[in-house]
DRENTORKOL-3810 file (N, C-alpha, C; in nm, 4 decimals):
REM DRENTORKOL-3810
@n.u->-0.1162; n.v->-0.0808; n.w->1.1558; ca.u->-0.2493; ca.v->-0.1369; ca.w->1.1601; c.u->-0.2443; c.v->-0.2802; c.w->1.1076
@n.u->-0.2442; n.v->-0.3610; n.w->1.2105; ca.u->-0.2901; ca.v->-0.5302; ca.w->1.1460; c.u->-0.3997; c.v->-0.5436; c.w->1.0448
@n.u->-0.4071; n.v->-0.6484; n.w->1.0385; ca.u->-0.4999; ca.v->-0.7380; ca.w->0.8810; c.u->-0.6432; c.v->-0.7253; c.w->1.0344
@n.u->-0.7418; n.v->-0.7241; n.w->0.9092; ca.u->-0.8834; ca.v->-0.7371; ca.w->0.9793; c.u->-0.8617; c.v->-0.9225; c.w->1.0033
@n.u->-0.9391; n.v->-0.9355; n.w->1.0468; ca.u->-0.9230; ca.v->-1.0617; ca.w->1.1436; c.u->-1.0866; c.v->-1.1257; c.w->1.1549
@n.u->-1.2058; n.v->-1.0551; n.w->1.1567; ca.u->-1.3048; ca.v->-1.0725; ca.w->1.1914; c.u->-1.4225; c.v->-1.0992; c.w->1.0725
@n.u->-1.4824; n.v->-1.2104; n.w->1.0583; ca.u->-1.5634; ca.v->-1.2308; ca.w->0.9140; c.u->-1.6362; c.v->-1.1647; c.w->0.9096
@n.u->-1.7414; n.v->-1.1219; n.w->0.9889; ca.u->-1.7958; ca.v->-1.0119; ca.w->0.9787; c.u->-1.7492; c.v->-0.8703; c.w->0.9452
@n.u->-1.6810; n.v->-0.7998; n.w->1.0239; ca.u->-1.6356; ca.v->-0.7299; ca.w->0.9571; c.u->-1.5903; c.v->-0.7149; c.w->0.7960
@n.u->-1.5064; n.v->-0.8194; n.w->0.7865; ca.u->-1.4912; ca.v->-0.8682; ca.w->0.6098; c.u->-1.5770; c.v->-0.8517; c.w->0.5481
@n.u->-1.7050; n.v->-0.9316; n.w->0.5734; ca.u->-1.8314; ca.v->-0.9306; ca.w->0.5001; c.u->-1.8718; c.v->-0.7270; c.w->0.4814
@n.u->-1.8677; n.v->-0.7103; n.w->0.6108; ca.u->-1.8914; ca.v->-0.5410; ca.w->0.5783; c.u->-1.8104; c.v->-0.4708; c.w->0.5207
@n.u->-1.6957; n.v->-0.5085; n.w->0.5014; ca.u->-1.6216; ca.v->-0.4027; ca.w->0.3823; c.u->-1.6464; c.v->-0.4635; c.w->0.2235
@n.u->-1.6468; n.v->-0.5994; n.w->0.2314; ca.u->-1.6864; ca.v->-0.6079; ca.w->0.0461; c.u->-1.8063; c.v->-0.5407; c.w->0.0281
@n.u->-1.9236; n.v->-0.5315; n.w->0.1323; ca.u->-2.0293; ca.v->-0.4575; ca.w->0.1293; c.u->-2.0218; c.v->-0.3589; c.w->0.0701
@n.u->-1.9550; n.v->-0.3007; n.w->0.1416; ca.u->-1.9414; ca.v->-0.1410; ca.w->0.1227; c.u->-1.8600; c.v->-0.1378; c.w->-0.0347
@n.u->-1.7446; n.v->-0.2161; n.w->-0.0141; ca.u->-1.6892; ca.v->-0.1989; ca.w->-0.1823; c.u->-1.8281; c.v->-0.1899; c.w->-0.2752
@n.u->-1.9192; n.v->-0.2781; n.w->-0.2575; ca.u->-2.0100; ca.v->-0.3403; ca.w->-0.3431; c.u->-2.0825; c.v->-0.1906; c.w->-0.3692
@n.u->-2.1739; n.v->-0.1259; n.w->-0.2788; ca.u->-2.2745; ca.v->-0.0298; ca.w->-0.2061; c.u->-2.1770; c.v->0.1141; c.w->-0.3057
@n.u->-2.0467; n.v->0.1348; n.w->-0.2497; ca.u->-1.9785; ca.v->0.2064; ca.w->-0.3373; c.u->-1.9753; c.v->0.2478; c.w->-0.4964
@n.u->-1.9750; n.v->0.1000; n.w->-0.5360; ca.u->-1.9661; ca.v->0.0944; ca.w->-0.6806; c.u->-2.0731; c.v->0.1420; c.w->-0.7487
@n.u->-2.1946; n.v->0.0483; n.w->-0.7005; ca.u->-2.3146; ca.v->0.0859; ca.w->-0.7296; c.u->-2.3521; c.v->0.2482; c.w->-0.6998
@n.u->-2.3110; n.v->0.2879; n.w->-0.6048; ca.u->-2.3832; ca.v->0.4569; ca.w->-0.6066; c.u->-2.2453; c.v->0.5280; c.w->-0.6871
@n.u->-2.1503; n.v->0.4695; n.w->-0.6925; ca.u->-2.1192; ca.v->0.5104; ca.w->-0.8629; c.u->-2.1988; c.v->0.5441; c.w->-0.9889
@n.u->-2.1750; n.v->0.3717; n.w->-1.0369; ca.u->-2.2164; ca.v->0.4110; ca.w->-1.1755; c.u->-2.3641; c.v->0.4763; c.w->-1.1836
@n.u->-2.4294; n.v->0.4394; n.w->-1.0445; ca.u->-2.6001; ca.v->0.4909; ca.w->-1.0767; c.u->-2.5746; c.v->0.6579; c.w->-1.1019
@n.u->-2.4680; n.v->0.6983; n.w->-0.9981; ca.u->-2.4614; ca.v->0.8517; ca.w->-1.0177; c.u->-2.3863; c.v->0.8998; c.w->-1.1935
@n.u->-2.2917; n.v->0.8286; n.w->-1.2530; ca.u->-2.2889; ca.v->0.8479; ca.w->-1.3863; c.u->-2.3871; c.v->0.8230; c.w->-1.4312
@n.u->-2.4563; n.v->0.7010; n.w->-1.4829; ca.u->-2.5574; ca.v->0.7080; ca.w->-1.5559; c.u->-2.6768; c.v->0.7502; c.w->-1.5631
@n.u->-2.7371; n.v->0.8342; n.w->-1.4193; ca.u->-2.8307; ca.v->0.9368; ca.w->-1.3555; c.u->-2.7640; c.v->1.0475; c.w->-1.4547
@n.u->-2.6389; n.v->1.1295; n.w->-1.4474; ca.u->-2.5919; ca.v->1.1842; ca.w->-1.4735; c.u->-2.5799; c.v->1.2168; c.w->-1.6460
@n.u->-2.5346; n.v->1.0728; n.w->-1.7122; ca.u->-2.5317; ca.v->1.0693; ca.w->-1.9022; c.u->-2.5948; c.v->0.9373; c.w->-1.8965
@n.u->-2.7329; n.v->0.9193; n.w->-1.9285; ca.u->-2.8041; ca.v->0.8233; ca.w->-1.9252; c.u->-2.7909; c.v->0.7727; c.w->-2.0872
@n.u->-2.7144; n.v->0.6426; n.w->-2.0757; ca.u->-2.6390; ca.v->0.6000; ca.w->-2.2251; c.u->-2.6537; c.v->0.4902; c.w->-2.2615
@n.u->-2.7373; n.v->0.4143; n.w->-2.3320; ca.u->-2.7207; ca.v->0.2440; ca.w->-2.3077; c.u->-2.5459; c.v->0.2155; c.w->-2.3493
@n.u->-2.4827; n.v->0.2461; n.w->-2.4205; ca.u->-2.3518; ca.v->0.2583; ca.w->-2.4880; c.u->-2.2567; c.v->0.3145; c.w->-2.3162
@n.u->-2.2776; n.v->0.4106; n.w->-2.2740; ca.u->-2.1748; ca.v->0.4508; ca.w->-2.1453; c.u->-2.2472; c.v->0.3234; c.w->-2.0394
@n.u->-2.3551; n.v->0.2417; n.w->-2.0129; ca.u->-2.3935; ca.v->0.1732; ca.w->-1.9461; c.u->-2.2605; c.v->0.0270; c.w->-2.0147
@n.u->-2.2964; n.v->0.0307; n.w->-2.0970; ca.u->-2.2383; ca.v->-0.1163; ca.w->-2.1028; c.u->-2.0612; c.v->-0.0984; c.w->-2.1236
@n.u->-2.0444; n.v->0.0203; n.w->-2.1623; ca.u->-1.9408; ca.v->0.0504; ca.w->-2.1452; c.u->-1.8520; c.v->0.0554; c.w->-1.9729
@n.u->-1.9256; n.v->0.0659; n.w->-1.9104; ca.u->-1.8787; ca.v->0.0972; ca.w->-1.7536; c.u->-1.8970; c.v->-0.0689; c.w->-1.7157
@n.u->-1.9506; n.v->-0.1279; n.w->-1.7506; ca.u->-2.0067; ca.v->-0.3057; ca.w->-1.7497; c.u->-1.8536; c.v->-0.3337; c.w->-1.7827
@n.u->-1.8351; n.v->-0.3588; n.w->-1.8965; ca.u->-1.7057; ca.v->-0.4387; ca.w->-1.9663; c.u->-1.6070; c.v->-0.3688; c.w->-1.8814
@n.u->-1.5885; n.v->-0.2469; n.w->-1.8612; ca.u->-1.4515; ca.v->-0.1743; ca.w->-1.7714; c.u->-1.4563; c.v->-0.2609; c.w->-1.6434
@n.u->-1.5564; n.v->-0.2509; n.w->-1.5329; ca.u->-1.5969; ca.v->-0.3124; ca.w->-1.3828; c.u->-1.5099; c.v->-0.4968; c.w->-1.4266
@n.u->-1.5719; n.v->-0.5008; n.w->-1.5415; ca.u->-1.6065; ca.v->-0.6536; ca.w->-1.5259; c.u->-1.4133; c.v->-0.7028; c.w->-1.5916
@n.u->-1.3590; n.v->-0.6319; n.w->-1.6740; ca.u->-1.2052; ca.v->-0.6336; ca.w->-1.6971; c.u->-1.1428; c.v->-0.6266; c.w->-1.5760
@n.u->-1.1515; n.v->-0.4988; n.w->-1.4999; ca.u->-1.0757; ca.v->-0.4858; ca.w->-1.4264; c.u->-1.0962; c.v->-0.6136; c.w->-1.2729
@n.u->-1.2062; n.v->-0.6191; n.w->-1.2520; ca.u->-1.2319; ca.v->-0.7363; ca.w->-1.1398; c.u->-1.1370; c.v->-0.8652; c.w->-1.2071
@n.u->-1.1662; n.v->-0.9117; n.w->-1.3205; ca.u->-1.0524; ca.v->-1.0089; ca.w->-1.3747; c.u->-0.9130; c.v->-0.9480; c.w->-1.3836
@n.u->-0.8865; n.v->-0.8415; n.w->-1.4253; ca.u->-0.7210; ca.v->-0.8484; ca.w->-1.3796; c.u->-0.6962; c.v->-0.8509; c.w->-1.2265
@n.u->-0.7662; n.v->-0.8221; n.w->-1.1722; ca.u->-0.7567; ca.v->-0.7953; ca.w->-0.9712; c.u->-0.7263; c.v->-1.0237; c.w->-0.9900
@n.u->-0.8508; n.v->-1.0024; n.w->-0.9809; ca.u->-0.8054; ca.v->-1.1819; ca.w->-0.9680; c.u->-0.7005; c.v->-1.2478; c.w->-1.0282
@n.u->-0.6718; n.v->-1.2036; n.w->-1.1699; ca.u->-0.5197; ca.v->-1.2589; ca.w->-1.2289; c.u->-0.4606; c.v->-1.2406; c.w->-1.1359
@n.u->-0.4287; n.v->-1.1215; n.w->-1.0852; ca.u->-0.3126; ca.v->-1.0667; ca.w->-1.0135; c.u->-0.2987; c.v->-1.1731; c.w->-0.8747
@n.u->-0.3822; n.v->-1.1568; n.w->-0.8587; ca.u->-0.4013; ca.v->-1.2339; ca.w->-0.6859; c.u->-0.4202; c.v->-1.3578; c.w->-0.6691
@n.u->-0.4772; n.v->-1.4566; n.w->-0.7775; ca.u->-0.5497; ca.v->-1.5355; ca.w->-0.7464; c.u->-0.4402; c.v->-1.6859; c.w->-0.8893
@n.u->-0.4203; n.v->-1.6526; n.w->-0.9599; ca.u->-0.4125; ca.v->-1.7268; ca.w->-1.1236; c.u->-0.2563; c.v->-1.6813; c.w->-1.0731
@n.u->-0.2198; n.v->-1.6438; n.w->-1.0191; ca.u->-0.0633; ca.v->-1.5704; ca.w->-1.0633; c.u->0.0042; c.v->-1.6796; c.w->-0.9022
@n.u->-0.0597; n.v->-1.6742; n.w->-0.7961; ca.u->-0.0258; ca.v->-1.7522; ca.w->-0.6841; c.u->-0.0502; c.v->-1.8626; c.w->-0.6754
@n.u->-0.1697; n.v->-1.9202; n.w->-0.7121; ca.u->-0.1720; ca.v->-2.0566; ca.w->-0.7735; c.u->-0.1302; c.v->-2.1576; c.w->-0.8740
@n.u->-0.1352; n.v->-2.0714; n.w->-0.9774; ca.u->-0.0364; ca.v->-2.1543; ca.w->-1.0815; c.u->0.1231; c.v->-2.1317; c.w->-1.1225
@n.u->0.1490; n.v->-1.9664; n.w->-1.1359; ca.u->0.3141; ca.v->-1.9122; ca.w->-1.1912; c.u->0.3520; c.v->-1.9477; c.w->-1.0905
@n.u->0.3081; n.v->-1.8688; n.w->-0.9512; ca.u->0.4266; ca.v->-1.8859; ca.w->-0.8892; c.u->0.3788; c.v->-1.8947; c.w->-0.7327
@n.u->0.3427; n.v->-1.9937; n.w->-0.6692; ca.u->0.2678; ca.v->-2.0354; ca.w->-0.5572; c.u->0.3650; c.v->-2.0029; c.w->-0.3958
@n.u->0.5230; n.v->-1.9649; n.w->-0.4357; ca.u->0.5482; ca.v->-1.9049; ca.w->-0.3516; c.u->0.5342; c.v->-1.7542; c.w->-0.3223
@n.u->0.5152; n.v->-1.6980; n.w->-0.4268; ca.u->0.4879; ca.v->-1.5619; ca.w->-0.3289; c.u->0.3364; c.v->-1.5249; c.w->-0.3381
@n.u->0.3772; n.v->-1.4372; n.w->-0.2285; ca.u->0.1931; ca.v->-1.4016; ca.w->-0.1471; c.u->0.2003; c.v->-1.2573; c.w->-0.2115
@n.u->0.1133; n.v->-1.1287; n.w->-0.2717; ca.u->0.1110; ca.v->-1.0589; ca.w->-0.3018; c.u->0.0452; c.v->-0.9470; c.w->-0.1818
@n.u->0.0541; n.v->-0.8247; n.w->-0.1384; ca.u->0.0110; ca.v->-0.7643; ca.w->-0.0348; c.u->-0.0638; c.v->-0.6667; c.w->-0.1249
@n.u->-0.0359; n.v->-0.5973; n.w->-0.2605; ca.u->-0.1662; ca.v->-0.5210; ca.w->-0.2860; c.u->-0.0913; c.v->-0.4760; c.w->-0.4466
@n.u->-0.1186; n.v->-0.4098; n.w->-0.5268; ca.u->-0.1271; ca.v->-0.3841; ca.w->-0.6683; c.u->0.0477; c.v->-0.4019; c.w->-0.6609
@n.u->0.0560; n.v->-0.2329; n.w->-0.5731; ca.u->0.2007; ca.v->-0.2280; ca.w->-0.5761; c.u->0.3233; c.v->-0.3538; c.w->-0.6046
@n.u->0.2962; n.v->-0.4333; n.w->-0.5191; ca.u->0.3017; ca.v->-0.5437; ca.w->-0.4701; c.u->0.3417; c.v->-0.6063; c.w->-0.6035
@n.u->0.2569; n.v->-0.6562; n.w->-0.6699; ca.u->0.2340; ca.v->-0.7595; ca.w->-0.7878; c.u->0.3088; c.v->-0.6644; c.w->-0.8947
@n.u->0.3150; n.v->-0.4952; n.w->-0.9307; ca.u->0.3763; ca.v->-0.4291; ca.w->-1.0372; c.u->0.5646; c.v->-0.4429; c.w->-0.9780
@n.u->0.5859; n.v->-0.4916; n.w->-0.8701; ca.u->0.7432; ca.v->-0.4738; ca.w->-0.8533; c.u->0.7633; c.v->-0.6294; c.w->-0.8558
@n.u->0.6475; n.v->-0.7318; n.w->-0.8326; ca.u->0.7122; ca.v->-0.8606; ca.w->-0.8662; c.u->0.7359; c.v->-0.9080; c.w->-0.9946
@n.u->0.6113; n.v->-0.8137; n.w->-1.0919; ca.u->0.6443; ca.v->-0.7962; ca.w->-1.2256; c.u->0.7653; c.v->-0.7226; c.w->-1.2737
@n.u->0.8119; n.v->-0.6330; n.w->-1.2317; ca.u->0.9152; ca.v->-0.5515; ca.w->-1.2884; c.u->1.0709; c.v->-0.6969; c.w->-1.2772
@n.u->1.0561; n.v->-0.7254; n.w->-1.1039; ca.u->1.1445; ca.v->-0.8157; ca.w->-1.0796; c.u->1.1607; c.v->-0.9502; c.w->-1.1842
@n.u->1.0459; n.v->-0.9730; n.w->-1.1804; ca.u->1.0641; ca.v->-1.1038; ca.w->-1.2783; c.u->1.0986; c.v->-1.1172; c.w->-1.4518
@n.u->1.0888; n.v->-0.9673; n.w->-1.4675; ca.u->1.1170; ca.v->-0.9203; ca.w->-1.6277; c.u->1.2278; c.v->-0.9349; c.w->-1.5670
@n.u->1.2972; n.v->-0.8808; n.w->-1.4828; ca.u->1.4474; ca.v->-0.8873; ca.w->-1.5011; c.u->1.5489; c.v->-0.9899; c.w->-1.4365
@n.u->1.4839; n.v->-1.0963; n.w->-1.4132; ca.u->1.5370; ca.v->-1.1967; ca.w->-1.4025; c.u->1.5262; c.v->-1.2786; c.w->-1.5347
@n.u->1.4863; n.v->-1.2237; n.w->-1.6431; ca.u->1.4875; ca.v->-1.3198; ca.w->-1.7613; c.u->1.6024; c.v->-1.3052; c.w->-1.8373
END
């Protein structure tokens, strides 16, 4: 299966990432209605979206602008690799 290709389409899958998340946490916190598990699920969303971007974004632009990363996997074996090139 090739790379999506089409902006639209694009636009409809961050959608859906987005649409996803949200009928997440609404269904936890419907579920244990917490101001504490609310802001707690806040700081988790909002960490992990910044390591996604380290990974992808801070790591190809500044460390190391030749390689392109294809997905988590990806970035944990260029990490393993680069520990052991030290």
């Amino acid at each position: 299966m090739g790379d999506i290709k089409s902006p639209t389409l694009l636009y409809f899958k961050g959608a859906l990432f987005v649409l996803l998340g949200l009928v997440a946490v609404t269904a936890i916190l419907l579920k244990y209605p917490d101001l504490t598990l609310a802001a707690l699920l806040a700081i988790a969303i909002w960490s992990f979206c910044r390591a996604y971007y380290f990974a992808f974004y801070v790591i190809q632009h500044y460390v190391d602008p030749e390689f392109r990363f294809a997905g988590l996997l990806a970035f944990a074996q260029y990490l393993v690799r680069r520990k052991g090139d030290r």
